[in-house]
C-alpha positions in Angstrom: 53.9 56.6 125.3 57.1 58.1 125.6 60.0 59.1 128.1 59.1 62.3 130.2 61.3 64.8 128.4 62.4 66.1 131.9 63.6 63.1 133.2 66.7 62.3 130.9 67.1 66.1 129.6 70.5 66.6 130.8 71.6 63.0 130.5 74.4 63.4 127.6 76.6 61.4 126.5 78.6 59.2 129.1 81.9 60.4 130.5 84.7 58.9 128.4 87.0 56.7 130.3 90.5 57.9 131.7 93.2 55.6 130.6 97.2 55.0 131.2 99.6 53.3 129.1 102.6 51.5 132.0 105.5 50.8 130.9 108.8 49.2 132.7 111.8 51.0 133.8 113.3 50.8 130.4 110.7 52.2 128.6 109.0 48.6 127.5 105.1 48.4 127.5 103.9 46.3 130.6 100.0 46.7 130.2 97.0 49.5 130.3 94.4 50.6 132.6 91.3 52.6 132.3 89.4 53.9 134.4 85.6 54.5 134.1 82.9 57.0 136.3 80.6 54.5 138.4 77.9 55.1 139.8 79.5 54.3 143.5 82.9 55.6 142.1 85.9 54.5 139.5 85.8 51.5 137.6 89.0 50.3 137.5 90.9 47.5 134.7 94.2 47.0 134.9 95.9 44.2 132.2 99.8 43.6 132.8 101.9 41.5 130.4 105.8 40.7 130.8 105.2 40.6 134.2 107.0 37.9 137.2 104.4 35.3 138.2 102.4 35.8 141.3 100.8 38.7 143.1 101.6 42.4 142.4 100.4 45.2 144.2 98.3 47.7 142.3 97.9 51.3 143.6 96.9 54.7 142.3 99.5 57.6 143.0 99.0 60.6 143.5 101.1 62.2 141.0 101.2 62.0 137.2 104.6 61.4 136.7 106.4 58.3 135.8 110.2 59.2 135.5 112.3 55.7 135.1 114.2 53.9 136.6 112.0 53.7 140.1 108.8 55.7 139.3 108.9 57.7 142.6 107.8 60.6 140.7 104.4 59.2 141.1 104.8 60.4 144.7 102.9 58.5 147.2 99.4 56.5 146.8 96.5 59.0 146.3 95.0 59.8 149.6 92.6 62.8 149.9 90.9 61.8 152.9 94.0 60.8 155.0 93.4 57.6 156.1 96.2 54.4 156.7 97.0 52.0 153.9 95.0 48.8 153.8 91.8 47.6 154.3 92.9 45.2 157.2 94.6 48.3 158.6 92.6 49.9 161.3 91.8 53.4 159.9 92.1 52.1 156.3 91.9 52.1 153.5 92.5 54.9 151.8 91.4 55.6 148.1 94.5 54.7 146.5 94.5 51.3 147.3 93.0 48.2 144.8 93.4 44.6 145.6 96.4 42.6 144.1 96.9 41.4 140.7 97.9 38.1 140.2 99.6 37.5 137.1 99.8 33.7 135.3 103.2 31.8 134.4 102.7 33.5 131.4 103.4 36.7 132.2 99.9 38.3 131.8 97.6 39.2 134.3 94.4 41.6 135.0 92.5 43.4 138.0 88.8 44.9 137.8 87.8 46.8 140.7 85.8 49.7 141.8 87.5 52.0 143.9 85.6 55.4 145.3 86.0 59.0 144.2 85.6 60.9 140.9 88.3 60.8 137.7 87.4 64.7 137.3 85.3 67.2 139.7 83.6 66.7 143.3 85.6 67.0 146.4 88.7 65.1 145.8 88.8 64.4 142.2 91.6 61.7 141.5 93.2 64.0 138.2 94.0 67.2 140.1 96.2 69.5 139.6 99.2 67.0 139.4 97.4 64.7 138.0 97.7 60.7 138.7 99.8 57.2 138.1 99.1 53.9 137.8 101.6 51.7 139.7 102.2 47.7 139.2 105.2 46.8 142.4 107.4 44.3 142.7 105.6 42.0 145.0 102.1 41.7 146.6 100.3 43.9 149.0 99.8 43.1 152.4 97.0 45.3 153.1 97.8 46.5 156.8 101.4 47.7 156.3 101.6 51.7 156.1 102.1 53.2 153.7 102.6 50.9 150.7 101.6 47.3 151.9 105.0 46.0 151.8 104.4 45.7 148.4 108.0 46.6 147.0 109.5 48.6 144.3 107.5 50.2 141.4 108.0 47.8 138.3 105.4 49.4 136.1 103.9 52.5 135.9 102.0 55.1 133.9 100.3 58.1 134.2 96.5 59.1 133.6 94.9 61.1 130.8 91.4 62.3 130.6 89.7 60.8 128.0 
C-alpha cells in the first residue's frame, strides 16, 4: 500500500554534481566536466571543443589549481592509494586515471567514464584539502608509462567545484 517509511527515510535529495570549466593556456574555453556520485564511484563527462584531432589523455589531478601557461599547478594525477599509472601497468591503475578522449576533425570530442572514489567524504575523497583538476594533454595516454602515460603536456585544464 505504500513504501515502508523506514526504508527511504534518510534518502534526500541526490548529491549535486561537481563540475570544472577547462580552459587553454590563454585563457580560451576548451570544454566542461562534471562529475557525479555513483553508486561504484564517480561518474565522469568530459566534452572538449577547439581541440587537435585524435586521442588526448584525460586525468584527474590532484590539486585544484590551474595556473597557465603549462597547468603544473594541478600537481600530479590524484593517487590516494599509491599505485603505478595505467591499467596495463602492473600495479595500476591508480584513481586518477580515465581512458583517452578522442576528439573528431572538428575539434570536439567527449569521454564518459566511471572512475572509483568519492567527490566529498570517505577515505580518500577526490576534493580534499587542495582540492582537484581536470587535465586534457597534448597527446594520448599509453596506459603503462609511469607516471603520466606519455601522454604530453597539459593543453586544457580546470579545477573542481562542489556543486
Amino acid at each position: 500500500m505504500g513504501t515502508d517509511a523506514g526504508e527511504n527515510a534518510n534518502a534526500g535529495p541526490p548529491p549535486a554534481p561537481a563540475t570544472a570549466t577547462l580552459t587553454g593556456p590563454t585563457g580560451t574555453v576548451l570544454g566542461n566536466a562534471t562529475l557525479t556520485p555513483v553508486r561504484n564511484g564517480i561518474r565522469l563527462v568530459v566534452e572538449g571543443t577547439g581541440l587537435t584531432p585524435g586521442a588526448h589523455g584525460v586525468h584527474i589531478h590532484a590539486v585544484g589549481r590551474c595556473e597557465a601557461p603549462d597547468f603544473t599547478s594541478a600537481g600530479p594525477h590524484w593517487n590516494p592509494t599509491g599505485m603505478k599509472h595505467g591499467k596495463d601497468a602492473p600495479g595500476g591503475p591508480h584513481m586518477g586515471d580515465v581512458p583517452n578522449m578522442m576528439v573528431g576533425a572538428d575539434g570536439t570530442g567527449k569521454l564518459e567514464a566511471t572512475m572509483p572514489g568519492t567527490i566529498t567524504g570517505g577515505a580518500s575523497p577526490l576534493l580534499d584539502a587542495d582540492g582537484a583538476a581536470v587535465v586534457i594533454h597534448a597527446a594520448a595516454d599509453d596506459y603503462k608509462t609511469d607516471p603520466s602515460g606519455n601522454s604530453g603536456g597539459r593543453v586544457a585544464c580546470g579545477a573542481v567545484t562542489a556543486g
